[in-house]
C-alpha positions as CSV (number, residue, x, y, z in Angstrom):
1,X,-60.1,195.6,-175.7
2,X,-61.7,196.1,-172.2
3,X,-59.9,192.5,-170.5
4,X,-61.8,193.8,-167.1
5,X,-65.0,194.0,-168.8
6,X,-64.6,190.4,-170.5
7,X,-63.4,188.9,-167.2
8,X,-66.3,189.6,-165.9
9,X,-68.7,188.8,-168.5
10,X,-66.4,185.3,-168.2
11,X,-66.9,185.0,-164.8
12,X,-69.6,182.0,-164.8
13,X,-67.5,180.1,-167.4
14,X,-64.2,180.1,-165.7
15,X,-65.9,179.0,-162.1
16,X,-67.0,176.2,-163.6
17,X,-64.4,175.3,-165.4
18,X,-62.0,176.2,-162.4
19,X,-64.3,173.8,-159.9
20,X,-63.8,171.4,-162.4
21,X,-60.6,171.2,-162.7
22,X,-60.1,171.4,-158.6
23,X,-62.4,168.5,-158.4
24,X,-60.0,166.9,-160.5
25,X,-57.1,167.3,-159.2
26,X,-56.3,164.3,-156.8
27,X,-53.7,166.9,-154.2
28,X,-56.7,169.1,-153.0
29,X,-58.4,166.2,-150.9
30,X,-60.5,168.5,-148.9
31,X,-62.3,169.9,-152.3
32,X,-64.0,166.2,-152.8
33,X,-65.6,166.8,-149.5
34,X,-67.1,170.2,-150.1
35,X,-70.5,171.0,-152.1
36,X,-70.7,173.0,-155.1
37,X,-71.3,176.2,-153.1
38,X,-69.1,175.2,-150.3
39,X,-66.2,174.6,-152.9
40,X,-67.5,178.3,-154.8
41,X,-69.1,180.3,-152.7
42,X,-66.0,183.7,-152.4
43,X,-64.7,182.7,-156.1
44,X,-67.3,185.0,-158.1
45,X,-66.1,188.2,-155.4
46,X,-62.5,187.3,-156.0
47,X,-63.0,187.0,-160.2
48,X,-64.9,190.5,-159.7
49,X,-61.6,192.0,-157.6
50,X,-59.4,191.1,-160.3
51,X,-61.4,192.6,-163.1
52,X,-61.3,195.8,-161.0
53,X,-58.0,195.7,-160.8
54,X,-57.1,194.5,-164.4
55,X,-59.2,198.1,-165.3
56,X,-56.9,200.4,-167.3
57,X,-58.1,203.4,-165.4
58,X,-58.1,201.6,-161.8
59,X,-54.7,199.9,-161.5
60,X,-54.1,200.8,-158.5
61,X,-57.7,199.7,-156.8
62,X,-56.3,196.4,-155.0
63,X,-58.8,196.8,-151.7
64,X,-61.5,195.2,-153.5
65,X,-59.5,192.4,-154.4
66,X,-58.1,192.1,-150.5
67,X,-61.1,192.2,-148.9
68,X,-62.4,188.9,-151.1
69,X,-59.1,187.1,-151.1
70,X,-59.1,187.4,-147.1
71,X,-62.7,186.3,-147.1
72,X,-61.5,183.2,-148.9
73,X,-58.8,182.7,-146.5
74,X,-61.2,182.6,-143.6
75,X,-63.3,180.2,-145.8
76,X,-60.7,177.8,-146.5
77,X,-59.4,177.7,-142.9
78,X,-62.8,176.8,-141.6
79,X,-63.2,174.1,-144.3
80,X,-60.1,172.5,-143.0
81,X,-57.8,173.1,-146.3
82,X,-54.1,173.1,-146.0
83,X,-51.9,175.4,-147.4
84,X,-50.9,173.2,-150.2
85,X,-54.2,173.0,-151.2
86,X,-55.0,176.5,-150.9
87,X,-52.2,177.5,-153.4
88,X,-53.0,174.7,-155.8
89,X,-56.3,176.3,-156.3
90,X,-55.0,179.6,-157.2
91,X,-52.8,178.3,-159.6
92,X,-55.8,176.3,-161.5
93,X,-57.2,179.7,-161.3
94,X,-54.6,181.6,-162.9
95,X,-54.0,179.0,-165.7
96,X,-58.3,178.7,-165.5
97,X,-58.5,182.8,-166.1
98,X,-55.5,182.5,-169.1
99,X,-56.8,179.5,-171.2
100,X,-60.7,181.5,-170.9
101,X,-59.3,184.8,-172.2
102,X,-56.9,182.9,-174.7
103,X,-58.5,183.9,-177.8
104,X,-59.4,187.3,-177.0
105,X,-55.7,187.9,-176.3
106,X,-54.7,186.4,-179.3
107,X,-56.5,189.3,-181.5
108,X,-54.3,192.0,-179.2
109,X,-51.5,193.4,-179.4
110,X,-48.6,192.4,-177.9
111,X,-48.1,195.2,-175.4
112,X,-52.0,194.7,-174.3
113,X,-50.9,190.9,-174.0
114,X,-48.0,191.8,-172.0
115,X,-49.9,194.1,-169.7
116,X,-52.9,191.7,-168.7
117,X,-50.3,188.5,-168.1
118,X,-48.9,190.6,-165.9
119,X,-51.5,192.2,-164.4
120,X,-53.1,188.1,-163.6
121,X,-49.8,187.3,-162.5
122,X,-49.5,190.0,-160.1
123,X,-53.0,190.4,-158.8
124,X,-53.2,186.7,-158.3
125,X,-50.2,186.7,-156.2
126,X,-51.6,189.6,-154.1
127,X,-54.5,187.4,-153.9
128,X,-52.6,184.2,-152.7
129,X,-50.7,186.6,-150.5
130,X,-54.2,187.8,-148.7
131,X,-55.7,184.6,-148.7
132,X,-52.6,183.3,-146.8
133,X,-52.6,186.2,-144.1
134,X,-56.4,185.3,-143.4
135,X,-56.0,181.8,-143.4
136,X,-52.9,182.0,-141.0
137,X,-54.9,184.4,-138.6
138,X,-57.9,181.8,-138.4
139,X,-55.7,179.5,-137.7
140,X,-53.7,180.9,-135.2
141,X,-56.9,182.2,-133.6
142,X,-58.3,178.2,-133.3
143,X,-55.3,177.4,-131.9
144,X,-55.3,180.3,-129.2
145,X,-58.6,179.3,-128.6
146,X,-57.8,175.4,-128.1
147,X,-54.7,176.3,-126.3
148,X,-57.2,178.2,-123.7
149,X,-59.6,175.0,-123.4
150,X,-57.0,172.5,-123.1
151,X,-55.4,175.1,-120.4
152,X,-58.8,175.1,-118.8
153,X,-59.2,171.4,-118.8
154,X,-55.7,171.0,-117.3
155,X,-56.8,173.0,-114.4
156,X,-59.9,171.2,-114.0
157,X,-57.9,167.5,-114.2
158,X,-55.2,168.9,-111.5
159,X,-57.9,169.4,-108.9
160,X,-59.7,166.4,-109.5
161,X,-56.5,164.6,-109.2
162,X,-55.2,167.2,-106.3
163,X,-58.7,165.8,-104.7
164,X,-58.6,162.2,-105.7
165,X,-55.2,161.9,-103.9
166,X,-56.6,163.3,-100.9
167,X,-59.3,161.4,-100.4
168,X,-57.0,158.6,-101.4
169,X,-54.9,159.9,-98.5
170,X,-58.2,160.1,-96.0
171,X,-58.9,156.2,-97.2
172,X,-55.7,154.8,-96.7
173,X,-55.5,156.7,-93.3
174,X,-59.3,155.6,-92.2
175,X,-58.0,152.2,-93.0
176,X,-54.9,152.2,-90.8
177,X,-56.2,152.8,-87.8
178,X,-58.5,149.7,-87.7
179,X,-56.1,147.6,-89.1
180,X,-53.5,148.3,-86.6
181,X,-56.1,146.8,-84.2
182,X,-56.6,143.7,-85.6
183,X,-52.9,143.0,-86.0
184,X,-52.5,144.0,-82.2
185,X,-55.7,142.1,-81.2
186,X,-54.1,139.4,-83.3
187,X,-51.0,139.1,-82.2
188,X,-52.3,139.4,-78.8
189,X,-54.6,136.6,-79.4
190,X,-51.5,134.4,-81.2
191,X,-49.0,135.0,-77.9
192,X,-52.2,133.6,-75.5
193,X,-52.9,130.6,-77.5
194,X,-49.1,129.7,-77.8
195,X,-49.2,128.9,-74.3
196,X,-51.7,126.4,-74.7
197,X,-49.6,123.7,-76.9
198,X,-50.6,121.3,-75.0
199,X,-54.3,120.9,-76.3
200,X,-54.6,118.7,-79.6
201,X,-57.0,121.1,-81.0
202,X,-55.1,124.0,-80.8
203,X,-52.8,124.0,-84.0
204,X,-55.3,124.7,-86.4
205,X,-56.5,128.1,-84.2
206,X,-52.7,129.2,-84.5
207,X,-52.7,128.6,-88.0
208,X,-55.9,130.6,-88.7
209,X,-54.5,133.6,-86.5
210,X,-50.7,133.6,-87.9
211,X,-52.3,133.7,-91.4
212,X,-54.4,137.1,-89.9
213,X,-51.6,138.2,-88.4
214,X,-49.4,138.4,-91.7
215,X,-51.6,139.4,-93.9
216,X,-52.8,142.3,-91.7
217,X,-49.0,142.9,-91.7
218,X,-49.0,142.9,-95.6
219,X,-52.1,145.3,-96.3
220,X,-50.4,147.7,-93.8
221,X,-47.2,147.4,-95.5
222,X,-49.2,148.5,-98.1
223,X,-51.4,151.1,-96.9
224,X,-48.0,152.7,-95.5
225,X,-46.7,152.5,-98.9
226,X,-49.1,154.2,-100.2
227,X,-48.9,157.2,-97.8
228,X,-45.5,157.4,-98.5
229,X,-45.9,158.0,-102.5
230,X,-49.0,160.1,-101.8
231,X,-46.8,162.5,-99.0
232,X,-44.3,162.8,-101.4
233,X,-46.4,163.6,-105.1
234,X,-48.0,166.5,-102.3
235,X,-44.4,167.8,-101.2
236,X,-45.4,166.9,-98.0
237,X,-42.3,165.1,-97.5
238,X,-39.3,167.2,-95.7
239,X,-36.0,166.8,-94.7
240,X,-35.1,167.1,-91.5
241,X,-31.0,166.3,-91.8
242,X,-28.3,166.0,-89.1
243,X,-25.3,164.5,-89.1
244,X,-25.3,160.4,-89.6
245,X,-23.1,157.5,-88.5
246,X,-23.1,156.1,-92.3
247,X,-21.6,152.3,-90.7
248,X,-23.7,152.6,-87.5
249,X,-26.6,153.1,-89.7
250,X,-25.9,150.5,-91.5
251,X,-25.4,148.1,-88.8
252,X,-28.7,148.8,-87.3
253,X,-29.9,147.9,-90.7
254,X,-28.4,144.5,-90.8
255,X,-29.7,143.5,-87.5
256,X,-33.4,144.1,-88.8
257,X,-32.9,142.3,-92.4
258,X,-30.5,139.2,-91.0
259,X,-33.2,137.0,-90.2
260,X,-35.1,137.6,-93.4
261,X,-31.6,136.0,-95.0
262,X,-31.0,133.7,-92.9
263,X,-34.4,132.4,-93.8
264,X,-33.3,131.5,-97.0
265,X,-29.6,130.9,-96.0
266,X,-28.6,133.5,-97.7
267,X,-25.0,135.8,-97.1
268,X,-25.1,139.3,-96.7
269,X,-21.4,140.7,-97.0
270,X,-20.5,144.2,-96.3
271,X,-17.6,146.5,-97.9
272,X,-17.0,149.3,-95.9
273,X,-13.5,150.0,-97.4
274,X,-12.5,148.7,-100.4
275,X,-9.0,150.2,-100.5
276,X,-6.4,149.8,-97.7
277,X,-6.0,151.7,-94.4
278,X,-3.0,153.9,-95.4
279,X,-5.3,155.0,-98.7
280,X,-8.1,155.6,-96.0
281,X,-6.2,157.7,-94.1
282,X,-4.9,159.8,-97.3
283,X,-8.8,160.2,-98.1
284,X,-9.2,162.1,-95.0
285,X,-6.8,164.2,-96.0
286,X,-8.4,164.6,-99.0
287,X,-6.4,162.6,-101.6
288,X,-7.7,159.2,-102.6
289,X,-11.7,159.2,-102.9
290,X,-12.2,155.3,-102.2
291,X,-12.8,154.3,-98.6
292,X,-16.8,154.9,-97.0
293,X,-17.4,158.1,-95.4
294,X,-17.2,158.1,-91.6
295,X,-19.8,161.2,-91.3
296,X,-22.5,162.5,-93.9
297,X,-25.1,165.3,-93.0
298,X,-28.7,163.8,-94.9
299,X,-31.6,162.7,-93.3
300,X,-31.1,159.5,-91.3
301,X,-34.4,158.1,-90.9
302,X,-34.7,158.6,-95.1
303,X,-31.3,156.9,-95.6
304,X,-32.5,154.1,-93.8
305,X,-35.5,153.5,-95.7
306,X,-33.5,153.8,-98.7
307,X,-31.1,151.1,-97.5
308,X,-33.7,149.3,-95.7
309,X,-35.9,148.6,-99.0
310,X,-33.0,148.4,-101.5
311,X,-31.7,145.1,-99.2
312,X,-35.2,143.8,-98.5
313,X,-35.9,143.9,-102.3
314,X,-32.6,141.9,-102.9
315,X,-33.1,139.3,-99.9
316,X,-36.9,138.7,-101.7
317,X,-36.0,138.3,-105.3
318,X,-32.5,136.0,-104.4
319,X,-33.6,132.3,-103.9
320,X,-29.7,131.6,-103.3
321,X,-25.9,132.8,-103.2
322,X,-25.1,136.4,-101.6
323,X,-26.3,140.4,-100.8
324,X,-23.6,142.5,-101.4
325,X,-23.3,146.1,-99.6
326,X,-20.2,148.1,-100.3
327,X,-20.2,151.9,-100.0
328,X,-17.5,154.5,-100.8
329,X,-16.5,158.0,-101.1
330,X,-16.7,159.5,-104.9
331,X,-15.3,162.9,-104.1
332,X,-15.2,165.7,-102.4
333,X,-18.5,166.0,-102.6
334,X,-20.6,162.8,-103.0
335,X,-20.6,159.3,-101.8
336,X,-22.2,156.4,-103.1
337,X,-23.6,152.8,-101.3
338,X,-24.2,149.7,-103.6
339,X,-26.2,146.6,-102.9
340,X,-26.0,143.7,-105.3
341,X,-27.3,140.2,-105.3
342,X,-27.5,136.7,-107.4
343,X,-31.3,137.1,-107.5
344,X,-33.4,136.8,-110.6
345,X,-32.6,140.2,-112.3
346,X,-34.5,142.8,-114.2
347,X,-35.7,142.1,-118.0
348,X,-34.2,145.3,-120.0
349,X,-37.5,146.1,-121.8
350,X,-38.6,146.5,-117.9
351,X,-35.3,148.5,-116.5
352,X,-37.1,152.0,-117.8
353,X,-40.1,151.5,-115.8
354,X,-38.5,149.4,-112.6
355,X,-39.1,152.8,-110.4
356,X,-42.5,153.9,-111.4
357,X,-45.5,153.3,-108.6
358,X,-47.0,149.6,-108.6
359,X,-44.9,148.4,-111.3
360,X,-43.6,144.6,-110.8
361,X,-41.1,142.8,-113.1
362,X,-42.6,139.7,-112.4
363,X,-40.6,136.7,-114.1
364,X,-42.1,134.5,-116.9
365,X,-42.2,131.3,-114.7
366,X,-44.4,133.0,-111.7
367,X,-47.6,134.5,-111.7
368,X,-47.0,136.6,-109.3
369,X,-44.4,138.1,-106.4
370,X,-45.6,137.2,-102.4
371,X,-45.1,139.9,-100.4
372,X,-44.8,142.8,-103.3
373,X,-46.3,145.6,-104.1
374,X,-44.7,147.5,-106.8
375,X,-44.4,150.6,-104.5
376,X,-40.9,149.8,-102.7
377,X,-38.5,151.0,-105.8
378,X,-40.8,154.0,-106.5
379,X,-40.6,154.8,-102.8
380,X,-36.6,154.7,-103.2
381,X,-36.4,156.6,-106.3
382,X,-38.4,159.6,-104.5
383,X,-36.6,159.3,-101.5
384,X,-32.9,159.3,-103.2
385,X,-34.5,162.8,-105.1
386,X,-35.5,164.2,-101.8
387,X,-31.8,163.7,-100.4
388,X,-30.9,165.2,-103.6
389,X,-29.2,161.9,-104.9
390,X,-29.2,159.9,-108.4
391,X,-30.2,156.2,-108.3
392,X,-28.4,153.6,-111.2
393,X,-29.5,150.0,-112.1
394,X,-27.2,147.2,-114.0
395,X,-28.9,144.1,-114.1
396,X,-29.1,141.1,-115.6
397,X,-31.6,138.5,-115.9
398,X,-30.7,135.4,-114.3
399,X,-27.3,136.8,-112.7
400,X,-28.5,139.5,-110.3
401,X,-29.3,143.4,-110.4
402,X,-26.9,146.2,-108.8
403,X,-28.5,149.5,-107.3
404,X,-26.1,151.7,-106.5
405,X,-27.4,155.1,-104.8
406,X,-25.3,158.5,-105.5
407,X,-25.7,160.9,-102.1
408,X,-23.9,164.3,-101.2
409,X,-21.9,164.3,-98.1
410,X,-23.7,167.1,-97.0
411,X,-27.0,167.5,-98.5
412,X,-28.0,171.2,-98.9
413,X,-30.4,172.5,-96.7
414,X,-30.9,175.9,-98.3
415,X,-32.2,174.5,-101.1
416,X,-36.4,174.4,-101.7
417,X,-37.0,170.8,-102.1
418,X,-39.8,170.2,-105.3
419,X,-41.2,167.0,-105.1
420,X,-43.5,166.9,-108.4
421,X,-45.1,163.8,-109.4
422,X,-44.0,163.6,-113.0
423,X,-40.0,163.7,-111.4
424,X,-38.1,160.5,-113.1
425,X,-35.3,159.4,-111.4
C-alpha cells in the first residue's frame, strides 16, 4: 500500500481534524486567537513533506520537509506561539496523521506497519527539530533587533538628560547671580535700618527685610545644592588633596555650627581619643588602632562639607539632649569620624533611600522640615565616594540616628575618580 500516496489524498481530512483538535486543546492559547488560515496556512506544505518522505523509493528526500517545517517555525514566531505550544501541535499532528491512516494500516502487514510508525515518528521529529531552529532564529533576530532600538533610545535619553542637566546647571547659575544681590542689597538695607531703633515705625520694615534676607539665604542654599549634585553626576568634581589637621578642622567646624546649638540649647561633645594616652602613643607606633588620627592626606575643603552637613543635619532634626562627634583610627589604613544625636531618627522603610537627591524622611506629626531640602545627605554620600570613603547609618526612630563616615588616611591620588550618577553609596 502506497502510505505517501494516501497521506496525501488524506491531507484535507487530517488539517481539519488536526485544527480541531488544536482549537481544543486549552494549552495552545495563542491558537484561539488565530483565524482558520492564520492557524493552517504551512500545514498542507508540511503534510505534503512527510508524504515525500514516507515514499518507499525517496527515504532519504527530507529537504522538502525542512524547508516547510522552517517556514512554520518562522510562522509561529511571528504569531507570538511559545515553544510549548509549538510542540503540542506536532504531537496532535502525529497522533492526528496515525488515527486518519488507522484503518488502512490495519489491512497491512506488520513489517509495512512497522515501517510507516516509524517513518511518522522520525520525520515528525525532524520536523519539530526544524520548526524549532527557525522559530529560535526569528526570535533571536527580534531580539537583536529590539536590543538595537532600545540601545538607540538609550543614547537618545542620555543626551537629553546630558542636556537637561546642563541647562539645569545654566538655570541654577543665571539664578545665583541675582540672588546674591538681593541678599547683599538686603542685608545692606537690614544693617541701615537697625540703626534707626529709635523710630516706632521701624519694626515692621525689619521684619519684612529679615524675612528677605533668610529666605534669599534658603533658595541659595538651595541653588548651591543643586550645583553641587549636578558637578558631581558630570564628574566635574575633583580632588585636590593635601595633608589636613583632622582636630583643627574640626575645630573650625565647631565654631561655625555652635551657635546653631546653642539656639536650641543643645550640647555638642567631641571624642577625639577614646582610649588613653599611653594606647595613643602605641598607635603611632603602629600597635593599637583606637585614638584619632593627628594627619590624613584627603581633600580638606570636601571633608569639611562632609562634617559640616553631617552636624548641621543633626543640630536641625534634635529638638533636645546632645551631638556627639567622636573619630578614631581603624587601621593602618582607614579612619573613621562619627556624629550622633537624640534627634527624631530615621523610619527603616526610609534608611534605603535617606541618601538619594531631594528625598526627606519627614516625621508623621509634621508636614514638612523648615530649612530642608533633601539634597544635604545625597551631597555627603557623593562626597564620601569622591574621597573614596563608605558612609553607614543606625538609627532609630525616636532615639537618634548615627552617621559614621569610613575615610583612608591617605586617599589615593593615582586613582581616576568616576563619579556616575547611578553610584549608591
Amino acid at each position: 500500500m502506497d502510505f505517501s500516496q494516501l497521506l496525501i489524498d488524506k491531507s484535507a481530512t487530517i488539517v481539519e481534524k488536526w485544527i480541531e483538535a488544536v482549537r481544543a486543546d486549552s494549552r495552545i492559547e495563542t491558537a484561539a486567537e488565530l483565524s482558520y488560515k492564520g492557524l493552517r496556512d504551512s500545514l498542507p506544505r508540511v503534510l505534503k513533506a512527510l508524504a515525500t518522505v514516507l515514499s518507499k523509493f525517496q527515504d532519504s528526500d527530507v529537504q522538502s520537509l525542512v524547508d516547510a517545517s522552517l517556514e512554520h517555525g518562522i510562522l509561529r514566531a511571528e504569531q507570538g506561539y511559545d515553544p510549548v505550544e509549538i510542540v503540542r501541535e506536532y504531537r496532535i499532528l502525529r497522533e492526528t496523521i496515525v488515527s486518519t491512516l488507522e484503518g488502512e494500516l490495519l489491512d497491512s502487514s506488520p513489517i509495512e506497519i512497522i515501517r510507516v510508525i516509524r517513518l511518522i515518528d522520525t520525520v515528525v521529529d525532524e520536523a519539530i527539530a526544524q520548526c524549532f531552529k527557525s522559530y529560535m532564529d526569528e526570535r533571536l533576530h527580534e531580539l537583536q533587533q529590539l536590543q538595537s532600538q532600545l540601545k538607540l533610545t538609550n543614547q537618545e535619553l542620555t543626551r537629553l538628560l546630558r542636556a537637561n542637566k546642563d541647562n539645569l546647571s545654566h538655570l541654577a547659575h543665571e539664578l545665583k547671580t541675582p540672588l546674591t544681590s538681593i541678599i547683599g542689597y538686603s542685608d545692606l538695607f537690614l544693617r541701615q535700618q537697625q540703626r534707626k531703633q529709635e523710630e516706632s515705625d521701624n519694626l515692621p520694615n525689619l521684619e519684612h527685610i529679615e524675612k528677605v534676607l533668610r529666605n534669599g539665604r534658603q533658595l541659595l542654599r538651595l541653588i548651591n545644592d543643586a550645583l553641587e549634585i549636578s558637578r558631581y553626576e558630570a564628574g566635574k568634581m575633583k580632588l585636590q588633596p593635601s595633608v589636613t589637621d583632622v582636630r583643627s578642622l574640626i575645630q573650625n567646624i565647631l565654631e561655625m555650627v555652635e551657635p546653631l546649638a546653642d539656639s536650641k540649647e543643645l550640647q555638642i561633645i567631641v571624642d577625639y581619643d577614646s582610649a588613653s594616652a599611653d594606647s595613643c602613643a602605641a598607635l603611632r607606633e603602629g600597635l593599637h588602632p583606637t585614638c584619632a588620627p593627628d594627619r590624613v592626606l584627603t581633600d580638606p575643603l570636601r571633608l569639611q562639607q562632609i562634617i559640616t552637613n553631617l552636624l548641621s543635619n543633626a543640630i536641625r532634626y534634635t529638638d533636645s539632649g546632645t551631638i556627639k562627634l567622636s573619630c578614631q583610627t581603624l587601621s593602618d589604613k582607614e579612619w573613621a569620624i562619627a556624629i550622633s544625636d537624640t534627634g527624631i531618627g530615621v523610619p527603616p522603610e526610609d534608611q534605603a533611600r535617606i541618601f538619594e537627591p531631594y528625598f526627606r524622611s519627614i516625621p508623621q506629626e509634621k508636614s514638612f522640615l523648615p530649612e530642608s531640602t533633601g539634597l544635604g545627605l545625597a551631597i555627603v554620600s557623593r562626597l564620601v565616594k569622591l574621597l573614596q570613603g563608605r558612609i553607614e547609618l543606625v538609627s532609630q526612630v525616636g532615639i537618634g540616628s548615627t552617621f559614621t563616615v569610613i575615610l583612608p588616611l591617605a586617599v589615593n591620588t593615582s586613582e581616576e575618580i568616576v563619579t556616575p550618577s547611578t553610584t549608591q553609596v
